[in-house]
Structure formats: C-alpha cells, structure tokens
SEDREN-704553 format. One record per atom (N, C-alpha, C): residue in one letter; x, y, z. Coordinates in steps of 0.02 Angstrom, whole numbers, padded with zeros to 5 digits, always signed. Layout:
BEGIN
AXYZ...
! end
This chain:
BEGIN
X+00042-00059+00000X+00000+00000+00000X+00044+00062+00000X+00010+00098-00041X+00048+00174-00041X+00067+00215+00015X+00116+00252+00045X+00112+00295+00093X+00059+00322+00077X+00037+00368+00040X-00040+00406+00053X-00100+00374+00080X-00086+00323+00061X-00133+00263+00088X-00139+00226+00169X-00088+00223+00171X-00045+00193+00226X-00114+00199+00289X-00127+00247+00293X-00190+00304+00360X-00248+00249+00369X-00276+00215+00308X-00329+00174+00278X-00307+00094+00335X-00261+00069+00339X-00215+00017+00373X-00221+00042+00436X-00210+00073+00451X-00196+00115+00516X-00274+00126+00575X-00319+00144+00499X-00384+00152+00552X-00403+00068+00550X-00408+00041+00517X-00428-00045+00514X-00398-00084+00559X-00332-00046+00585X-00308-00077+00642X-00306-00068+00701X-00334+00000+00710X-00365+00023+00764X-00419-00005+00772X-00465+00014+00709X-00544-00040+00745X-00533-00104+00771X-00502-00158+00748X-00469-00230+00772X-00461-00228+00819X-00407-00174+00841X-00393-00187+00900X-00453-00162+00947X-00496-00129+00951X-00557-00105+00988X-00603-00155+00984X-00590-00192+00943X-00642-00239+00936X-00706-00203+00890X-00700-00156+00866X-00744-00135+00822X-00747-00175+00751X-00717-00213+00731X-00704-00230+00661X-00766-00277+00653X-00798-00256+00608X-00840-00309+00578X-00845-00339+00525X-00830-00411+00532X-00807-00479+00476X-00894-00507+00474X-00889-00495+00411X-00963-00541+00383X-00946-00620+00377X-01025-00624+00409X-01041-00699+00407X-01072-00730+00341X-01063-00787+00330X-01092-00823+00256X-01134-00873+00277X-01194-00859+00246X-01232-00897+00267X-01231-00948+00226X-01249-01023+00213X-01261-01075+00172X-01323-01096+00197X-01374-01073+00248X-01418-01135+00249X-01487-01066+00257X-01546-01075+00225X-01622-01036+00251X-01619-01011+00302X-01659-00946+00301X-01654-00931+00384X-01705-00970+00423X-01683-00973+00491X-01717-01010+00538X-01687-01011+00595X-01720-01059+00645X-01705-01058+00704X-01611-01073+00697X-01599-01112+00652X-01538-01150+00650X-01515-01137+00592X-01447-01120+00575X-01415-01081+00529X-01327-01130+00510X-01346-01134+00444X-01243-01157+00397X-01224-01078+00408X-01191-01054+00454X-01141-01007+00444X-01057-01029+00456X-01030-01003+00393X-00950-01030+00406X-00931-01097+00413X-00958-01131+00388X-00967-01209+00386X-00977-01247+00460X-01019-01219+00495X-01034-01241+00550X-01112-01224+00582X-01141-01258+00599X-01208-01248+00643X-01234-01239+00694X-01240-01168+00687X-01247-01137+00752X-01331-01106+00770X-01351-01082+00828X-01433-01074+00853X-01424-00974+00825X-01487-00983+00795X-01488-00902+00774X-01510-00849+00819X-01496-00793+00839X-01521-00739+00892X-01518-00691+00849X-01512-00668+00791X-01519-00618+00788X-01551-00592+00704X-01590-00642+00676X-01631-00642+00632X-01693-00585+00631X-01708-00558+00568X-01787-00526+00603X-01830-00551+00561X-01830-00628+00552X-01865-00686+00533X-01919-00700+00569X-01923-00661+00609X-01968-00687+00680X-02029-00734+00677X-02064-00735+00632X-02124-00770+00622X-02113-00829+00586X-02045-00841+00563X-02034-00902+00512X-02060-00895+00447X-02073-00849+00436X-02115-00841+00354X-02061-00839+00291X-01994-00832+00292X-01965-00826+00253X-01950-00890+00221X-01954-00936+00250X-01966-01016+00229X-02037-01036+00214X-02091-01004+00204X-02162-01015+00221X-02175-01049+00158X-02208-01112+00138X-02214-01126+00077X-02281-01102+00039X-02315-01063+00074X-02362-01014+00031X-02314-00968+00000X-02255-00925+00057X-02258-00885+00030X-02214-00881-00020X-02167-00937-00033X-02122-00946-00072X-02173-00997-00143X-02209-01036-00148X-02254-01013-00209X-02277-00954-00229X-02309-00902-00202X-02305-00849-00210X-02236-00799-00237X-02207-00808-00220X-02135-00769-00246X-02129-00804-00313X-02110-00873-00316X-02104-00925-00371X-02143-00888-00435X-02205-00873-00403X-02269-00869-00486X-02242-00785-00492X-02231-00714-00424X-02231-00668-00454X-02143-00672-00486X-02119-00705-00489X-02039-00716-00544X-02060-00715-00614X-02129-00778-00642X-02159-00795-00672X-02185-00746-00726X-02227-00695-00682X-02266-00643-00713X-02223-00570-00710X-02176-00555-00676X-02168-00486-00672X-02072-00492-00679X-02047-00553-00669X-01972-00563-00657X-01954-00562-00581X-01879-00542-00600X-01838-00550-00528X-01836-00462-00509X-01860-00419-00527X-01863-00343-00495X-01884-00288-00524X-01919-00256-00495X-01927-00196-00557X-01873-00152-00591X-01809-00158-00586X-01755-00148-00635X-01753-00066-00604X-01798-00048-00560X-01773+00025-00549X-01790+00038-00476X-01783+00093-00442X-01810+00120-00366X-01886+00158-00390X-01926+00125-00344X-01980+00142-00338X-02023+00223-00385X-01986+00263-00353X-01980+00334-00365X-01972+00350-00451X-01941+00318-00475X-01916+00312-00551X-01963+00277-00582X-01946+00212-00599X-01979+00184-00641X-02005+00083-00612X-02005+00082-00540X-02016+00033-00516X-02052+00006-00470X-02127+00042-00474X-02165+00043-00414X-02228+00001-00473X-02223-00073-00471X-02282-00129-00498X-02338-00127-00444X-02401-00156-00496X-02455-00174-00462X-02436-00228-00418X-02388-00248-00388X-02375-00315-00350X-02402-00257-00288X-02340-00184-00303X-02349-00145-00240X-02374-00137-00209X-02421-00115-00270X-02488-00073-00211X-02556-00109-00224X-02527-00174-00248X-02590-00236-00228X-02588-00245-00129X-02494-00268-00121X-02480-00256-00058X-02512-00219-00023X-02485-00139-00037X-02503-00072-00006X-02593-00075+00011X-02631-00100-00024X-02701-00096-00020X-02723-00152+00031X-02690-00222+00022X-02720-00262+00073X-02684-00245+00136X-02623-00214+00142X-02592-00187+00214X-02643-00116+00252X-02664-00085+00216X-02711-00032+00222X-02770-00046+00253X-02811-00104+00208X-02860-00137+00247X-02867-00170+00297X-02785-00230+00307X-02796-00275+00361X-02780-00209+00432X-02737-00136+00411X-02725-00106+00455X-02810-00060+00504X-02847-00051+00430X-02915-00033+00412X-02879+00059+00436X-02836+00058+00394X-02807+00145+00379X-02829+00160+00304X-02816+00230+00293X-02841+00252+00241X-02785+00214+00201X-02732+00222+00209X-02651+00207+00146X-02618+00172+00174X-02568+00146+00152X-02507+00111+00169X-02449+00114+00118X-02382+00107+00127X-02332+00119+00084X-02272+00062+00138X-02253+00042+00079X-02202-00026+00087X-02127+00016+00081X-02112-00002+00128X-02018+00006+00109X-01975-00060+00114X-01925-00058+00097X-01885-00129+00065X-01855-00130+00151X-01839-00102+00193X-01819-00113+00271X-01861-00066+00311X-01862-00071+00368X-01868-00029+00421X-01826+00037+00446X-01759+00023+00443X-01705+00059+00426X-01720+00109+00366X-01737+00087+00304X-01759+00153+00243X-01827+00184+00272X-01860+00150+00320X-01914+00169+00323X-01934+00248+00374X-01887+00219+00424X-01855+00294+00468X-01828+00324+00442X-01783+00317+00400X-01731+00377+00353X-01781+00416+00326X-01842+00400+00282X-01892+00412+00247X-01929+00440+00291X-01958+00441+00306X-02044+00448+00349X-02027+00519+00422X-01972+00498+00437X-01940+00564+00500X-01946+00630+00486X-01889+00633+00425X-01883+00703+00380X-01936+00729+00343X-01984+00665+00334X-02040+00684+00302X-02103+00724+00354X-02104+00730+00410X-02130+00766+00467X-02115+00789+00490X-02057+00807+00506X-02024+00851+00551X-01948+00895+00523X-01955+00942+00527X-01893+00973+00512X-01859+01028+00549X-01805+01088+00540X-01777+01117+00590X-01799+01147+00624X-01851+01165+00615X-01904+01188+00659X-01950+01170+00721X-01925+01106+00715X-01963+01073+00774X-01921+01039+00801X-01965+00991+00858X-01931+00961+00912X-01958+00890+00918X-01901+00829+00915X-01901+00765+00924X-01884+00745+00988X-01945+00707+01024X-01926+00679+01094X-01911+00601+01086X-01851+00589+01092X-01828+00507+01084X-01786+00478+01113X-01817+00405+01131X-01796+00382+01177X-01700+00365+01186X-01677+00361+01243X-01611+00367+01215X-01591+00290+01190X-01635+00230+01203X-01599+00170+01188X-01649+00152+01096X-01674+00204+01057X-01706+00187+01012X-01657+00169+00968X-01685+00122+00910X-01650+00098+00866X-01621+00142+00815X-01560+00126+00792X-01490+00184+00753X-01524+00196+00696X-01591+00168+00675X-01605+00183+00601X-01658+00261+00628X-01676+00245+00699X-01736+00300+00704X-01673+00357+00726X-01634+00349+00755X-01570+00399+00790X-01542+00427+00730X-01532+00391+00666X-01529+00416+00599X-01578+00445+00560X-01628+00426+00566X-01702+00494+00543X-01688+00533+00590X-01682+00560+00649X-01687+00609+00677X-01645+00680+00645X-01577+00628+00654X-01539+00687+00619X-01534+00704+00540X-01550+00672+00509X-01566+00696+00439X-01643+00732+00451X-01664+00722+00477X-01713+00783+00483X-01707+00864+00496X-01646+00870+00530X-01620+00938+00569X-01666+00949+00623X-01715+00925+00640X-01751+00943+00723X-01702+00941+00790X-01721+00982+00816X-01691+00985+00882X-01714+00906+00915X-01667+00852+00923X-01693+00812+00960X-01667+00795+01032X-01725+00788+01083X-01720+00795+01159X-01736+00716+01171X-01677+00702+01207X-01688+00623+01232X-01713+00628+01291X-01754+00572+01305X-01749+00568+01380X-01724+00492+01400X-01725+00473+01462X-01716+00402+01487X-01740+00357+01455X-01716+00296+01442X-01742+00233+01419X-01826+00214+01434X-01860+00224+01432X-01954+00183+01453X-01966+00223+01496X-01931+00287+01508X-01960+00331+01584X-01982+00395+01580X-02078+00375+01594X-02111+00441+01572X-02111+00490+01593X-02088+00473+01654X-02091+00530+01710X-02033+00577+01699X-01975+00538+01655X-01913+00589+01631X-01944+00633+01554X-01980+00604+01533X-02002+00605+01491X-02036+00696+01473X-02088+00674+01514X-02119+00732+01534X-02083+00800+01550X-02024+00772+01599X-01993+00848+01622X-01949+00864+01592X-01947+00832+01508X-01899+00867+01453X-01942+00878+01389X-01994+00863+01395X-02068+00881+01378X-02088+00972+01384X-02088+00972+01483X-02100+01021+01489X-02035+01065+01482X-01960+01053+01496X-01909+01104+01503X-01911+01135+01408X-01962+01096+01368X-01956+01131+01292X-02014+01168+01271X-02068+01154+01321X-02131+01206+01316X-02144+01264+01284X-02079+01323+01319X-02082+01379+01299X-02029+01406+01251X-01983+01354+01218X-01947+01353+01167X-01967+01373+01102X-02025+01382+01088X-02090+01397+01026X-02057+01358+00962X-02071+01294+00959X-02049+01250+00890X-02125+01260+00886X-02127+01221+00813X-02179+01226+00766X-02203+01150+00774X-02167+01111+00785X-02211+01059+00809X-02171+01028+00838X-02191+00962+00896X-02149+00923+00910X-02168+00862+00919X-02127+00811+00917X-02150+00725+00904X-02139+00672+00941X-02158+00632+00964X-02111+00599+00986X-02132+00523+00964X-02051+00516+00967X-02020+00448+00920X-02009+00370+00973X-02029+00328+00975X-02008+00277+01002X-01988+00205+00978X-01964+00169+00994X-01986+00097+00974X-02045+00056+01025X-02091+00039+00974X-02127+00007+01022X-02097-00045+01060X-02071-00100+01038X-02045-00140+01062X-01949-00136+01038X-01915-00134+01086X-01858-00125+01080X-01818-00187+01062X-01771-00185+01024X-01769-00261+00978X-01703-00277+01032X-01658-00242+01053X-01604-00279+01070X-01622-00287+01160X-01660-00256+01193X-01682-00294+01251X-01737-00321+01270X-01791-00313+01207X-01861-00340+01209X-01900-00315+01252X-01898-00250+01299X-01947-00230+01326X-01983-00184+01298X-02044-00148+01308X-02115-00125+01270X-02096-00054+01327X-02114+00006+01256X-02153+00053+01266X-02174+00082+01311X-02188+00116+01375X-02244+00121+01401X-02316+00154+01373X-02362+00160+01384X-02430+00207+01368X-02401+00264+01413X-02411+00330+01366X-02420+00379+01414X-02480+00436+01405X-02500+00471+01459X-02535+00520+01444X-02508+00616+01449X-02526+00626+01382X-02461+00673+01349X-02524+00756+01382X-02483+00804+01368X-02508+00868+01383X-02543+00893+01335X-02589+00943+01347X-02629+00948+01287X-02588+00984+01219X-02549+01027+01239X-02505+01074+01212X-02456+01032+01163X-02445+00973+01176X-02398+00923+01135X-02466+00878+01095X-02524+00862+01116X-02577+00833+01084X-02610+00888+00998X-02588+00945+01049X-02619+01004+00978X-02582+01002+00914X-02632+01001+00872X-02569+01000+00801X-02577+01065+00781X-02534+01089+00728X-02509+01160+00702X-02548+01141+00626
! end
C-alpha cells in the first residue's frame, strides 16, 4: 500500500484492535431457528425472521409465480420507474388489514425511518426520543435537522420533564419517536398520557 494510503491500514487496525471490526458472516443454509454459517451450525439470535415466514411454503409459491409474471425486480427504485401493481396490490391489502386510509411498503425498516422522519419534522421542530431507540430511528432524527431531546430509556416521568423544560422554546411542532418494542432488550413502550399542548397540532 501506498504511503498516502498507509492512514486506511492504520484506522482498520485500530478498529481490530477495539474490537470494532466487523467480519461478515456467510450464510449457506435458510433462515431459521438453525443456521450453515461458516461451515458450522450454530442457534440463530439475531434474525428478524421472527415469524418463520421466510421459509413459508405459501409464501415462497407466491414469490415462485410473481418471478413468473413480473421477473426477478422492477429494474429501478420505486420513485423512477419501479413501483408494480405487486406494490400497491400489497399497499391496499396492508391498508385494509391495518383498516387505515393508505399504506406504503419500504424494502427495510431502517429506509423506512430515514424516509418517513424528515418527512414530518424538520428544523423547526422538536423530536422527543428515547435514548436506547434503534440507530435507524437515531438516523431519521438527524437527517431531519429537528432539535432532538432524549430522555431516559421507558421513563415517562423523565419524559415529561424534558417535555416540559421545551414548552416555551416555541418549535412549530414536536413529536415523539419511540420503538414500540425494543429489539435488542425486548422490553415494550410504556402508554403515556401526553399534555394537551404536545396533543395540539399546528
């Protein structure tokens, strides 16, 4: 490697040594409870397979026939030239089983916060979020430019009194962001009951 280069080695070996480095795994076997990674068989924790459907043999006839009729992708991003009636056949029965007016599909959850954050809120306002929420919602926040105010992990009562210390701050609106269910320690949400002043919309 080039001396100019050399810096590139240098940070890769710093992460290593921090233990930051992350080496991808190869999978060989379906997802499931039980996984071929690296030629060995090991118990899965960290799939978001959760329901087993990715092996489902409905739903993989289903995939099979739309290969059939439409191919392997719409050849573009949505936005352009790749949003099929598969979509918003989807989009319509997700709408109904939700019994909401609309629905809109994103390819992760992760695009889905990047998307949907900035799309409501901007520098003008104020994001209340939790501090253990997931990096894709901690990443909508800040591509949004909102002032965002954390409070404690599931604690409303902290909640509230950074709620109220932004009261008289005069944003134009403010939101607040959670995970319902938190994926890396599995605890829920609480219900809270919010002030009217944060209930009012602009």
């Amino acid at each position: 490697m080039s001396d100019r280069l050399t810096w590139i080695r240098d940070e890769l070996d710093a992460l290593k040594s921090q233990g930051l480095f992350t080496t991808i795994r190869t999978l060989s076997s379906p997802q499931g409870a039980w996984l071929d990674v690296d030629g060995r068989r090991v118990l899965n924790f960290c799939s978001n397979n959760y329901l087993g459907l990715a092996n489902h043999p409905h739903l993989k006839d289903a995939a099979q026939g739309a290969i059939e009729t439409h191919g392997v992708g719409p050849g573009a991003v949505r936005t352009i030239a790749g949003t099929m009636d598969l979509h918003l056949e989807l989009e319509r029965r997700l709408a109904e089983f939700k019994g909401v007016e609309g629905a809109i599909s994103f390819q992760s959850g992760f695009s889905a916060n990047l998307d949907v954050i900035p799309a409501l809120v901007g520098k003008e306002d104020v994001i209340f979020s939790d501090e253990l929420n997931h990096a894709s919602i901690i990443d909508g926040c800040r591509l949004s430019r909102a002032r965002i105010a954390r409070y404690r992990h599931n604690d409303a009562d902290d909640l509230r009194r950074v709620v109220k210390e932004t009261q008289e701050e005069g944003y134009r609106r403010a939101i607040l962001i959670t995970d319902g269910v938190f994926s890396m320690d599995g605890d829920i949400a609480p219900s809270i009951t919010w002030p009217s002043w944060l209930r009012r919309t602009t």
